[in-house]
N, C-alpha and C positions, 0 to 999 in steps of 0.2 A: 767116291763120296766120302767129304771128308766128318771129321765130330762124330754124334753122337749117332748110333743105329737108328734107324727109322722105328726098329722092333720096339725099341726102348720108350716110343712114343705112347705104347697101349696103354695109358696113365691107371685107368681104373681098373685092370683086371692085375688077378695076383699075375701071370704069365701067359703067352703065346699060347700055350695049350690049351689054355681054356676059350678059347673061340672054340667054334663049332667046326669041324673037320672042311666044309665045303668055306666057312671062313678064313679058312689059314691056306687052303687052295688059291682062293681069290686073293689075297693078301700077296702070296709068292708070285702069282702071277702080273699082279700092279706094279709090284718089286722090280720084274724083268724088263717089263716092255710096259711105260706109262706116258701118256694116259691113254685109257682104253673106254669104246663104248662094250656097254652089255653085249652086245652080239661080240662082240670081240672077245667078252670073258668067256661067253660062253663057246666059243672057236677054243678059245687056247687050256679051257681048263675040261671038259665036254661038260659041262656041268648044262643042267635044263635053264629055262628062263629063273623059270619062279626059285630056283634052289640060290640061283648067283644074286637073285634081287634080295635075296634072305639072309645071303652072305653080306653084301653090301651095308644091308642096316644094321650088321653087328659092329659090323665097320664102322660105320657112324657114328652109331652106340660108342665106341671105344677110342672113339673122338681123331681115328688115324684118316680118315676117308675126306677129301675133296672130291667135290663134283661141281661141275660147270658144264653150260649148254655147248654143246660140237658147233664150232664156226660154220661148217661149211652143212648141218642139216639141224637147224636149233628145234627140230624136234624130238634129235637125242643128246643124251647126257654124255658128258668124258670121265672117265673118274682114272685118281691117282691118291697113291698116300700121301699123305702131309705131311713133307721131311723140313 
């Protein structure tokens, strides 16, 4: 990956730390292996449903978060960060 970190994308927060611990779980984990549906965060990070969906809107919130419908079951979502 070349340029600027992905990190570096969290426009509005003073830094990284300030997301919410199961935020910055989800974030390293989109990092490694993207895109991923929910059940897949929650596979690789063990995090519960409702904690990764909580993580997700921080993510959004902080403007790094894509999400689009899964091709192959468009009744769930892919999410990846926006590099």
């Amino acid at each position: 990956m070349g340029g600027v970190s992905s990190m570096s994308k969290i426009s509005h927060l003073e830094s990284f730390a300030e997301l919410p611990p199961s935020a910055q779980l989800v974030y390293r984990a989109l990092e490694t292996d993207s895109p991923l549906s929910l059940q897949s965060i929650c596979e690789q990070t063990g995090l519960v449903e409702s904690t990764a969906r909580y993580a997700l809107g921080h993510l959004s919130a902080a403007e790094v978060l894509v999400s689009r419908p899964d091709p192959v079951d468009a009744r769930q979502r892919l999410y990846e960060i926006d590099s």
